[in-house]
C-alpha positions in Angstrom: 103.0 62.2 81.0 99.9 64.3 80.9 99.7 67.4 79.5 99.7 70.6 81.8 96.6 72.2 82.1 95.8 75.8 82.6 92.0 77.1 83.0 91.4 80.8 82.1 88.5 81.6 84.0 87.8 85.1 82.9 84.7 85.4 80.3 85.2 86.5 76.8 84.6 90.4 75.9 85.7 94.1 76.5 87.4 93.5 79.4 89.3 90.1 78.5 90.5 91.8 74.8 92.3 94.8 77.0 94.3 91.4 78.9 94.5 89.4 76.4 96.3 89.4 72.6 96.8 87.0 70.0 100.1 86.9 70.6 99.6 86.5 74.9 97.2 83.7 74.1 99.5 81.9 72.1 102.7 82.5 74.7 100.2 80.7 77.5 98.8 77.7 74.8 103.0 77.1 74.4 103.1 76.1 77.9 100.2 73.8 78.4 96.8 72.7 77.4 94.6 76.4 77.7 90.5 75.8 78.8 89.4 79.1 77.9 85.8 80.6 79.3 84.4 80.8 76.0 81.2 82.5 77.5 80.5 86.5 78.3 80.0 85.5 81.9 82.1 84.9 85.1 81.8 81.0 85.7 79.3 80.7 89.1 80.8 78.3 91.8 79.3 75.7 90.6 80.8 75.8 87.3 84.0 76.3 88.7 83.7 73.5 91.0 83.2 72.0 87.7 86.0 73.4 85.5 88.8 73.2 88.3 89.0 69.3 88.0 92.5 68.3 87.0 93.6 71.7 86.6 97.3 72.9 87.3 97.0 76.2 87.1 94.2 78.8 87.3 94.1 82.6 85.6 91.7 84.5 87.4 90.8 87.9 86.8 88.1 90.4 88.5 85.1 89.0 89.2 85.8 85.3 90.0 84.7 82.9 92.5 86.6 82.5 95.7 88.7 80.1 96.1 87.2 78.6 99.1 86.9 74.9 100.9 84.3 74.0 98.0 86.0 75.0 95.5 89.0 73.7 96.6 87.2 70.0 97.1 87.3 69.7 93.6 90.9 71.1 92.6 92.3 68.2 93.1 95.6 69.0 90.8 95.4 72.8 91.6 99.0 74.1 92.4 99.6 77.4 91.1 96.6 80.5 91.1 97.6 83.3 88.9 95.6 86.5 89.6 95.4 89.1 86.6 94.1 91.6 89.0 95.9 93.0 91.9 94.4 92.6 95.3 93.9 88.5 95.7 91.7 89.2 98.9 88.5 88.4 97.8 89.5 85.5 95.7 92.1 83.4 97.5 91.3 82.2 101.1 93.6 81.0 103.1 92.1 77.2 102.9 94.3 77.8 99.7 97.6 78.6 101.4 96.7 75.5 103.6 96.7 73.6 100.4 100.3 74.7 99.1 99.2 76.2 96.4 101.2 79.3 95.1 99.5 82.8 94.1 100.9 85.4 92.0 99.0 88.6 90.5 99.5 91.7 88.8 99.8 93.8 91.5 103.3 95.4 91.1 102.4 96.6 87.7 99.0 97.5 89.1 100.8 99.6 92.0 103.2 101.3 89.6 100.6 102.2 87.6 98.5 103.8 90.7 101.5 105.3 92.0 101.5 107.7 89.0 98.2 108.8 89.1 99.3 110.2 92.7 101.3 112.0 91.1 99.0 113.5 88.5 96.2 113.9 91.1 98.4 115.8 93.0 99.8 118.3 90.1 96.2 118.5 88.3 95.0 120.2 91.6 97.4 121.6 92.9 97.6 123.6 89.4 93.8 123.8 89.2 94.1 122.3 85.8 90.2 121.4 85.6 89.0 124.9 86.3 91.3 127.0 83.9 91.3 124.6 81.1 87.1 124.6 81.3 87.4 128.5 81.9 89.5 128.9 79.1 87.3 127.1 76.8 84.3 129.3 77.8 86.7 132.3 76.5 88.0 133.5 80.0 91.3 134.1 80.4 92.6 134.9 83.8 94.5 137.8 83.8 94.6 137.2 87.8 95.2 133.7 89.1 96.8 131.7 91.5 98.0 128.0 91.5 100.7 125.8 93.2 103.1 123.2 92.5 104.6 120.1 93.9 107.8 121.5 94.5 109.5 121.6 98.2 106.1 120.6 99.3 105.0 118.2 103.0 103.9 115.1 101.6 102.0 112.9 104.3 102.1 108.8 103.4 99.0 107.5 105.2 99.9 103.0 104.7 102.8 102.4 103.4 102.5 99.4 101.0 103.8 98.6 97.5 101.8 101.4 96.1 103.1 103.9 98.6 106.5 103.1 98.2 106.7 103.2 94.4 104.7 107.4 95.1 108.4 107.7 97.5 110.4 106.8 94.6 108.0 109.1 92.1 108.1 112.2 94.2 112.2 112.3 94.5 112.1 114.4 92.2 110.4 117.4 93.3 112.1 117.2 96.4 109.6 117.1 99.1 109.6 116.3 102.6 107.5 113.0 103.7 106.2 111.8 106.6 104.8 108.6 107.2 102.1 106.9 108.8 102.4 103.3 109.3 102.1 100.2 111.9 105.0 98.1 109.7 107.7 100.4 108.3 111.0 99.8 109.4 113.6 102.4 110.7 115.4 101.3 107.9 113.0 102.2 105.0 112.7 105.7 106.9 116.4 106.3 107.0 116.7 104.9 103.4 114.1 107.6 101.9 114.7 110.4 104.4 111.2 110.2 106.0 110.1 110.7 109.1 107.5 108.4 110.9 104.4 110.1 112.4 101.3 109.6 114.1 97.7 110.7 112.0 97.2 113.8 114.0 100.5 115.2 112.8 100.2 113.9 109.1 97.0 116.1 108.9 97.8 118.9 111.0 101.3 119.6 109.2 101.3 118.2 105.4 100.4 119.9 102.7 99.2 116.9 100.4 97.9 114.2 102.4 98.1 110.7 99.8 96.1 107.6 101.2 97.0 104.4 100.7 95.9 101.6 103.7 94.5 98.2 102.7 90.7 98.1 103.0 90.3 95.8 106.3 88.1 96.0 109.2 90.6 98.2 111.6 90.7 101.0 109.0 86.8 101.4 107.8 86.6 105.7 108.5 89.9 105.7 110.2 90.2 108.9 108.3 87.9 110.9 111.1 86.2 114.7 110.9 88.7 115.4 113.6 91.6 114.2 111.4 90.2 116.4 108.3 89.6 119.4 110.4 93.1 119.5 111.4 93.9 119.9 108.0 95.7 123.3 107.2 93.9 125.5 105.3 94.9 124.8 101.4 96.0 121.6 102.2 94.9 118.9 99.1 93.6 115.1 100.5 94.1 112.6 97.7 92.4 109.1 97.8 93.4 106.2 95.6 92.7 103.3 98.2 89.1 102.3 99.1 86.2 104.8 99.8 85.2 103.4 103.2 89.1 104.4 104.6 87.4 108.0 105.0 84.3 108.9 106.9 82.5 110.5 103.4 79.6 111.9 105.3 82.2 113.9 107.3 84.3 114.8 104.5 81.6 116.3 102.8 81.0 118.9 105.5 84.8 119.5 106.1 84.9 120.1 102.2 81.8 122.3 102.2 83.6 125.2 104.2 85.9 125.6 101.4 89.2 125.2 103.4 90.9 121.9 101.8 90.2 120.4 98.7 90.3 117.0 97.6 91.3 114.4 95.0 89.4 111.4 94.9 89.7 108.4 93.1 87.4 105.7 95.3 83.8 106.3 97.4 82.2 104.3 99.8 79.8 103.3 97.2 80.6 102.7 93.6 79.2 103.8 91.0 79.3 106.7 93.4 75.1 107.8 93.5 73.5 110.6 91.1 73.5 113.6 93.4 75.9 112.8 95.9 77.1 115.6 98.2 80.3 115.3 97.0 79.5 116.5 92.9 78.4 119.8 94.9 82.1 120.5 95.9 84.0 122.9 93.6 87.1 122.0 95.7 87.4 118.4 95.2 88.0 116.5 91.6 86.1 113.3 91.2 87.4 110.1 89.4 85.8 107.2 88.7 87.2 104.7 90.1 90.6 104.8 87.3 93.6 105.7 89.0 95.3 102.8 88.2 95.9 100.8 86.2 95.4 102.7 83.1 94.3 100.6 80.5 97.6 100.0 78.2 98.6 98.3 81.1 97.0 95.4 81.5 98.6 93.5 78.7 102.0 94.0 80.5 100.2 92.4 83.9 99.2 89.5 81.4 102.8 89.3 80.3 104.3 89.6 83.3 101.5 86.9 85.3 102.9 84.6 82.4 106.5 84.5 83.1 105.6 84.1 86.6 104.0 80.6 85.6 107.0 79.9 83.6 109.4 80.6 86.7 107.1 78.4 88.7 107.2 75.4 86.3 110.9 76.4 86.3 111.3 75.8 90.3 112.4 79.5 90.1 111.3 82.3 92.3 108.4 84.3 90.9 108.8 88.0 90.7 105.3 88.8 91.7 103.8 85.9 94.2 101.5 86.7 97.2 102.2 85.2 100.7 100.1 84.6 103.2 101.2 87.4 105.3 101.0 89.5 102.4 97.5 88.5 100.9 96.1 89.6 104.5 97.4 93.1 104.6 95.1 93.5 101.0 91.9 95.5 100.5 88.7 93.1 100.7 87.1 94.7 97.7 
């Protein structure tokens, strides 16, 4: 019987040493025969074309090929992809679902992991944390200030995916009140979180905290419109930890610029976002790079957790983290 073999397409370096261990390279060599990519570079399609021959099972991570009819051609033992990022979107197509061949990624740990900085988005702003910490250490202490908390507050859900729901379960408690925007949620996910369904115009024009968190396909590009974030009450806080492009930037800008709302965000339309961009203007808003999730001691655990998913599959066990069709659609592009 030939030996199982398992390609590792993501190149050696920074980012493959925060997913990788000695001891997680040994736990995936115990199950078959491991082809690292020895290089500091993503394989080109070509060379995966190349390297997929007679392969089992393929670790992907950011930055790969797709997975597309060429590609394919050539994996002619190919039955399990296993996805150390989260989204699959760019990478798996759905020739490979035609195929049979399983997927699984990282992207409940991923979520979880997003789904808390939500959460400290939401309190860092809210408590203007930035602005008195840098006051403070430029010797100003404010004798006269004003802040907010989380507490008792209208949270508006905007998507309501695997991210979204694990914010629900994070928000409990400081007992707010949510309302949700969403094509798919069932009564019964309502009912079992206490949260009412609602249309856009009402998420903006009645929530204090409006959290985004749609899938980055064609239907929502600037679905979050100047009309939507003028409805905004005056105070209100937007936080963004899905895709840039889900909000009209140019438009947020000139909401932002009259002071009313402010704004947490994580993702821009274009990233890195540019050297002088509008937005670095805006005292109201706090600018990440791109780092909401998943914080960086994570990634071991997706590596872990990827693992005993390909153990589970050679098991004929159900895999705790593997991405269906239907499910792979509903995923960001990029």
């Amino acid at each position: 019987m030939e030996a199982l073999k398992i390609l590792v397409t993501m190149p050696k370096g920074e980012i493959f040493d925060t997913f990788f261990n000695e001891e997680l390279k040994s736990r995936l060599e115990e199950i078959g025969e491991v082809i690292w990519n020895d290089s500091t570079a993503q394989y080109t399609k070509s060379q995966l074309c190349e390297k997929i021959k007679d392969i089992d099972i393929c670790v992907t991570g950011w930055g790969t090929e797709a997975f597309d009819e060429e590609v394919l051609n050539h994996a002619n033992k190919l039955r399990l992809i296993a996805h150390t990022g989260g989204s699959v979107r760019p990478y798996v197509t759905d020739a490979v679902y035609d195929r049979s061949i399983r997927v699984v990624s990282g992207n409940e740990v991923f979520a979880e992991s997003v789904a808390e900085s939500v959460i400290a988005y939401a309190l860092a702003s809210l408590r203007d944390i930035p602005r008195y910490s840098a006051e403070l250490k430029q010797g100003i202490w404010p004798w006269n200030f004003y802040n907010q908390g989380l507490l008792d507050k209208t949270v508006g859900i905007v998507g309501y995916g695997m991210i979204a729901k694990m914010v629900v379960e994070m928000l409990k408690p400081f007992h707010v009140k949510i309302k949700v925007f969403s094509r798919h949620i069932s009564q019964e996910e309502l009912e079992k979180h206490n949260m009412e369904k609602a249309e856009l115009s009402e998420i903006f024009s009645t929530c204090d905290i409006v959290s985004l968190h749609s899938g980055m396909t064609k239907e929502n590009h600037h679905m979050i419109t100047e009309e939507l974030l003028n409805m905004m009450p005056k105070g209100a806080l937007l936080i963004n930890t899905a895709r840039g492009a889900i909000i009209d930037e140019e438009a947020l800008c000139r909401v932002l610029s009259k002071g009313e709302i402010r704004a947490v965000l994580d993702v821009y339309e274009v990233e890195p976002l540019p050297a002088g961009h509008k937005l670095m203007e805006m005292d109201n808003a706090i600018l990440m790079p791109h780092m909401g999730g998943p914080t960086i001691d994570r990634r071991m655990i997706v590596t872990r957790t990827v693992i005993g998913d390909i153990k589970l599959f050679l098991q004929n066990k159900p895999m705790t983290c593997e991405i269906d069709r239907a499910y792979a659609a509903k995923m960001s592009t990029h």
